[in-house]
N, C-alpha and C positions, 0 to 999 in steps of 0.2 A: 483466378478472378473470383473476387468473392462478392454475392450481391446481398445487400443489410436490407434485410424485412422488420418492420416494423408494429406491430402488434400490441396495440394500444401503448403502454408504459414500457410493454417488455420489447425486445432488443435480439434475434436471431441471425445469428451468422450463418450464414448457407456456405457451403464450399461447392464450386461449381466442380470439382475433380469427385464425382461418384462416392469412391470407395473410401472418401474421410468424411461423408457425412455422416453417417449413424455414431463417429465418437466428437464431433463436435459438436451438434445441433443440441439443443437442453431445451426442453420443454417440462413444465412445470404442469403437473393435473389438479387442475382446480375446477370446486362445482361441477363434479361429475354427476351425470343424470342418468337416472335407470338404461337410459338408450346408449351408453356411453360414450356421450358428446360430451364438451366442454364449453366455455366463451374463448377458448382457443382456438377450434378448430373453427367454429364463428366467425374469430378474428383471418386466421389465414385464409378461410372463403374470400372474406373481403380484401383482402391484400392482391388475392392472386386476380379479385374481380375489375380493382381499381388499375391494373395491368393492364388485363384481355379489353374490357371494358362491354363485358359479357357478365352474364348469372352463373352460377359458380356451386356447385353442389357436389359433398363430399358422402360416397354412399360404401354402406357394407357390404358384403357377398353377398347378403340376401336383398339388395334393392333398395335396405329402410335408409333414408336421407337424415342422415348425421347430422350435419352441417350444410347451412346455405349462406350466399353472398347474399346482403341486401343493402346496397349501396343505391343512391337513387342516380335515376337516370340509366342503369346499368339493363341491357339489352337482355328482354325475357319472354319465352314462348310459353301457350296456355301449357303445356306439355310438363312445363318447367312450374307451372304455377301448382297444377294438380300433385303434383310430386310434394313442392311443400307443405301442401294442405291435408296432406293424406301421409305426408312424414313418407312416403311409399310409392316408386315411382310404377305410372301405372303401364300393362300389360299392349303389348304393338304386339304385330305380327313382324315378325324379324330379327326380334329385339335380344331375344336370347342369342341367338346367334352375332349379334356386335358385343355382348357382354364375354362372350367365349374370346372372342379375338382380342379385343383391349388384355383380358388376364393371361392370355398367352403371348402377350407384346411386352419387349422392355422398355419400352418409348411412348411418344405422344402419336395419335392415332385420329385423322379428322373422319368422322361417321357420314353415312350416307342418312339424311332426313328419310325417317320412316313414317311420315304425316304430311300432308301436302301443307299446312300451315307451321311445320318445326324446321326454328333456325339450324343453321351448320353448327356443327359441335365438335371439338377435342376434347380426347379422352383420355385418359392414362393407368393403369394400376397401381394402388399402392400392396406395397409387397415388402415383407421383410425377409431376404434373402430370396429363397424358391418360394416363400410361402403367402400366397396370396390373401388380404386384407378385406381389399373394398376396392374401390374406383373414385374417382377425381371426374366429373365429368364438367366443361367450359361451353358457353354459348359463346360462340368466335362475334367479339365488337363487330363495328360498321368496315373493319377494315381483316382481311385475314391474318391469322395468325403469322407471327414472324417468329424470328429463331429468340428473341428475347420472351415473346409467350410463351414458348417451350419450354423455356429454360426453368421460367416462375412455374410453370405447373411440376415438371420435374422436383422443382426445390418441395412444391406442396405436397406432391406425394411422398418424399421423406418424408417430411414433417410429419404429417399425420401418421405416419407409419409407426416412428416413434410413439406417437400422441396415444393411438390406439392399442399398442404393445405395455405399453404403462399402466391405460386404462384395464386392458385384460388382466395385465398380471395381477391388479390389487383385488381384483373382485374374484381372478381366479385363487388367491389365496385366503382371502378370506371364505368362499366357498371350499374352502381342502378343509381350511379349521375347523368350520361347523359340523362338515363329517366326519373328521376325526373324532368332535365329541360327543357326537350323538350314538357314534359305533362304539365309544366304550360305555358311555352310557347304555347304549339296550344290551351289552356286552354284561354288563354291572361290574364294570372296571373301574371306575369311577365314582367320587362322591356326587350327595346329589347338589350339595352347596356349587363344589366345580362345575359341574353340569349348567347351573342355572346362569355362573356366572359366563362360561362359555358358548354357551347360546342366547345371552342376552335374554333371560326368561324375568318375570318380575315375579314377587313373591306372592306361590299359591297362587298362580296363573294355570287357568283350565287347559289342557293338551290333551289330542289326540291323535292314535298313530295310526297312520295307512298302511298298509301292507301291499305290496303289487309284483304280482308272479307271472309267468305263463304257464296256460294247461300245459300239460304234460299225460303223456300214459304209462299205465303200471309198468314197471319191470322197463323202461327202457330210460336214458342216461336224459338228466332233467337238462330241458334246454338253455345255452347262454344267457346273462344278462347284462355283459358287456355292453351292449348296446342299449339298450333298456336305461339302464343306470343313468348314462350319458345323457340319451335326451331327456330321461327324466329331471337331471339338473338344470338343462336348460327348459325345460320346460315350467318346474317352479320358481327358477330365478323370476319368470315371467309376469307368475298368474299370482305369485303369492313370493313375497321377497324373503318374508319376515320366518318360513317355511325352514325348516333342515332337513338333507338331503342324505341316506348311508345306504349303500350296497352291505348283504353280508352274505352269504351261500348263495342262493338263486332268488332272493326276495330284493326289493327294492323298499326301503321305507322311509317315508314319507313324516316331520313330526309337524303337526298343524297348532300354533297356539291360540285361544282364545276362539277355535271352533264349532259352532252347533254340530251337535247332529247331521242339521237340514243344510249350514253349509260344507259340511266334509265331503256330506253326498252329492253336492254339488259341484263341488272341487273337482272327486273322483271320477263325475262323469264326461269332466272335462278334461280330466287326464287321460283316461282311456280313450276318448274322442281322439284326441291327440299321439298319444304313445305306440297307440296298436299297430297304424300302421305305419309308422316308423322303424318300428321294432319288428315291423314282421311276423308277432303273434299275436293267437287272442289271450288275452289277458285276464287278469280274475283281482280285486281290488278287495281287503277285508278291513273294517274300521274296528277299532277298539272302543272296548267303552271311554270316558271321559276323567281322568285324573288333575289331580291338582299339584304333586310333589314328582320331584326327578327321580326321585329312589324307585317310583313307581314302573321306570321305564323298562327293566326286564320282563315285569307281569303283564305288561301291555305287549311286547314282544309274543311273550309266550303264546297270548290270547289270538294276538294277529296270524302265528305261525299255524296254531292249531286249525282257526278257519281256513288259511289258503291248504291245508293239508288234506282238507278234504273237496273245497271245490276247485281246487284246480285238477282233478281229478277225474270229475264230474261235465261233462261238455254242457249240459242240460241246467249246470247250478247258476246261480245270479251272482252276474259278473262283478255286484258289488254288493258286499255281505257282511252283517255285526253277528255276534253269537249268537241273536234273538232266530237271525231268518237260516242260520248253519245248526242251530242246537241239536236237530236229531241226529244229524250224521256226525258230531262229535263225538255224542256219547255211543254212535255205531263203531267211530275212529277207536275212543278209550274204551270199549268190551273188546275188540280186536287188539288189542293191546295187553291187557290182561291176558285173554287167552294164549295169546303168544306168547308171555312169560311164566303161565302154569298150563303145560299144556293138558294134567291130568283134568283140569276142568272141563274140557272139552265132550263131547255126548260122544264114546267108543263106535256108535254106530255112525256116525256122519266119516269120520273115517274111514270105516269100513266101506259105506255107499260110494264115495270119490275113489276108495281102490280097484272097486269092481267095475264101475263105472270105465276104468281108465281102462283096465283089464278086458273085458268083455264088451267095450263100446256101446255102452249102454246107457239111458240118460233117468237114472231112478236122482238124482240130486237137482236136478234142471226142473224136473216134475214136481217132488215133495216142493222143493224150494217158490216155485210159481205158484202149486198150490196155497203157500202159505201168503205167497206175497195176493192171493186174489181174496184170503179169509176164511177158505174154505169151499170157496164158490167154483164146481168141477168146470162146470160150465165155461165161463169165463177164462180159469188157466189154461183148458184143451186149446181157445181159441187162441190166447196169446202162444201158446205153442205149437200150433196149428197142425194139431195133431184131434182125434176123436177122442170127446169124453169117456166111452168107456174104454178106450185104450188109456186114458189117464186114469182110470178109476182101478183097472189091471196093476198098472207101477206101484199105485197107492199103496194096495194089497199087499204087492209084492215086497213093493219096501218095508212093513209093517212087517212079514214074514223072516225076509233076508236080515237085516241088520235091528231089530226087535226096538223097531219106535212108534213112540203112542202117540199117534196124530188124534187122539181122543180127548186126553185133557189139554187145556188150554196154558197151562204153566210148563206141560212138555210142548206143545207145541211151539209155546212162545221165545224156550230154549233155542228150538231146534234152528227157529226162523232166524231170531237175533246171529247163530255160531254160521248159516250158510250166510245171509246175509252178508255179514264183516267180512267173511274170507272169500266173497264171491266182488265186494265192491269194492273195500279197503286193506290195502296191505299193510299190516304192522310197521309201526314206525320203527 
C-alpha cells in the first residue's frame, strides 16, 4: 500500500513495505540553513501534523529542533512552544532517559508527560540503517493516535532520514575539500592561485592561522588528536563557517580570513572553552601574525609550529600565544637547536658537571643553574632549593674548581645560563 504525501508542489511516494523506502522516496535539498533544515522538512512537519492533528517537531541527537509543524489550529503545549523559540527543546527531569528509549526502539513510541501541563506525545527515531539521526516527536490530536498516525510518522522518519543524509553528506564534502586544501597549502603543495580559489579566499584577503595542540611532556609519545580534530570541525563549522579546518601530525589548524588580532583571540578562547573538555586535554592555542597571500601559508605554519613547541611544553605558558608573548623561549627553543647540531659549541664543563652529577649524585648543575636563573642572588637560589646559602656558596666554589667555570664574568655566565637552561627546559627539535 502506498500512501502519496504531498509537499507543497512536490509529490513523495512512501512505500509502506520498510525495506523499499530508502530507494524510492527522492527528496530534493533545497535552501539549506547553517542548522541543516530545509522548507522540506518544514513541509513534512506539516504533513505528518495535518494527520495527528498535533505539533509536530523534527529534532537532532542533540535536542536542536530542525523542523516544526505550524499548521493552525494544530494542538501545542508551552513545552512545545519553548522548544521552538529556543530552536532547543528544553531540559525535564526524565527526559533523557525517553530520548534513550525512542533511539533504542524501531517504532512509534507514546511517552509518559514529564510536566503536569505536557500533552501525550509519539515518538519515533529517525535512523539510517543502525545509525541514529535525530527524533520525530507528535503532540497526539484530540483523539489518540491510531494505526494510520503510525504509519505517517513512520513514513516521516524515512523521509527525513534521507533528508538529513543528503544534508550531511554536502556539507560533509564540502568540509573534506577545504581540508584537503589548506593541508597542501601549509604543506606548500600547492599554488597559492589554487589555494585562494579553493578556499574561496578574495584577492589579498588578510588571514590568520591558529594552531591548537595538547601539552605534552618531554620524552614521552605526544598525545592523540583524533579527537580534537573532529570536534574541532564541528566546532568551527559553528562559530565561524567561512573558517578552514586541517589536522597534520599532532597540531590542529585553524585558517581565520579577514581576522583582527582582537578577534582570533577571541575565537581562540572560545575554542578552548569549547575543545578542552571534549578532548580531554589542556590545550595550548598559537596565532600567527597576519598575511595577506597564500603562498604565505607554510611561514605561518612554521611560525605556529615553533610557538606550540615550546608552550605546550610549559604547563605554566599562556594557553593562548603570538610570537610577541612566546619570543624568549623560542629563541631558548633555536640556541638548543644549534647546540644540538654543533655540539663542540657547547661549554666542555657543563658536560663534565651533568656527568658527575649523575656519577656521584650530586647536585653542582641544579645549583650553578638556580644560581644563575636567581642573577646571582645566593640568597634567594638556597631558598628555591631549600637548601643553606653557604652550602650553596660551597657548590659554587666547588664547581668553579671541578669543571673550571667563570661564574665571574657576565658573557661566561650568560653562556653558561643560556646551554643549562635549553637543555634543562627544551629538548632539541
Amino acid at each position: 500500500m502506498r500512501n502519496i504525501v504531498r509537499l507543497g508542489a512536490r509529490k513523495f511516494v512512501v512505500d509502506s513495505a520498510y525495506n523499499h523506502v530508502m530507494d524510492r522516496a527522492k527528496l530534493t535539498i533545497a535552501n539549506a540553513t547553517a542548522e541543516g533544515t530545509s522548507e522540506e522538512l518544514f513541509a513534512l512537519a506539516n504533513a505528518v501534523a495535518a494527520v495527528i492533528g498535533g505539533s509536530v517537531a523534527i529534532e537532532d541527537l542533540d535536542r536542536r529542533v530542525l523542523a516544526y509543524s505550524s499548521l493552525p489550529g494544530q494542538r501545542i503545549d508551552e513545552l512545545r512552544r519553548q522548544g521552538i523559540l529556543d530552536r532547543h527543546v528544553p531540559d525535564l527531569p526524565g527526559q533523557q532517559d525517553q530520548y534513550r528509549e525512542v533511539l533504542a526502539s524501531t517504532g512509534v513510541l507514546r511517552m509518559q508527560a514529564l510536566a503536569p501541563d505536557e500533552l501525550p506525545r509519539a515518538a519515533i527515531a529517525i535512523r539510517a540503517g543502525n545509525m541514529p539521526l535525530g527524533t520525530v516527536w507528535a503532540i497526539e490530536g484530540k483523539h489518540p493516535l491510531d494505526a494510520r498516525g503510525e504509519e505517517v510518522l513512520q513514513d516521516c522518519a524515512q523521509l527525513a532520514a534521507l533528508h538529513m543524509l543528503r544534508s550531511r553528506s554536502a556539507a560533509e564534502l564540502d568540509v573534506q575539500a577545504r581540508e584537503t586544501a589548506l593541508r597542501a597549502a601549509l604543506s606548500g603543495q600547492s599554488a597559492g592561485r589554487d589555494t585562494q580559489f579553493a578556499l574561496g579566499l578574495p584577492e589579498r584577503q588578510r588571514v590568520t592561522l591558529l594552531g591548537i595542540a595538547p601539552v605534552r611532556t618531554p620524552n614521552s609519545e605526544a598525545p592523540p588528536v583524533v579527537r580534537l580534530g573532529a570536534a574541532a570541525v564541528g566546532h568551527w563549522a559553528a562559530v565561524s563557517p567561512e573558517a578552514a579546518v586541517a589536522t597534520l601530525g599532532r597540531t590542529v589548524y585553524v585558517l581565520l580570513p579577514e581576522a583582527t588580532e582582537q578577534t582570533a583571540r577571541r575565537l581562540a578562547e572560545q575554542a578552548l572553552a569549547t575543545l578542552a573538555p571534549s578532548s580531554h586535554a589542556d590545550l595550548r592555542v598559537a596565532l600567527s601574525r597576519p598575511a595577506h597571500e597564500p603562498d604565505q601559508l607554510p611561514e605561518l605554519r612554521a611560525e605556529v609550529d615553533v610557538i606550540l613547541r615550546v608552550t605546550t611544553l610549559d604547563p605554566k605558558a599562556h594557553r593562548i600565544a603570538s610570537t610577541a608573548q612566546a619570543h624568549a623561549r623560542i629563541l631558548l627553543a633555536r640556541f638548543a637547536d644549534e647546540i644540538a647540531r654543533s655540539p663542540r659549541l657547547r661549554h666542555p664543563g657543563i658536560d663534565a658537571m651533568t656527568a658527575y652529577d649523575h656519577e656521584h649524585r650530586t647536585e653542582y648543575a641544579a645549583s650553578v643553574s638556580a644560581w644563575l636563573d636567581a642573577g646571582g642572588n645566593a640568597a634567594k637560589a638556597a631558598e628555591q632549593l631549600t637548601i643553606h646559602h653557604n652550602t650553596l656558596k660551597y657548590r659554587l666554589r666547588r664547581a668553579r674548581e671541578l669543571f673550571t667555570l667563570d661564574l665571574d664574568h657576565p658573557d661566561d655566565r650568560l653562556s653558561l645560563w643560556l646551554q643549562l637552561r635549553a637543555s634543562r627546559d627544551i629538548p632539541p627539535q
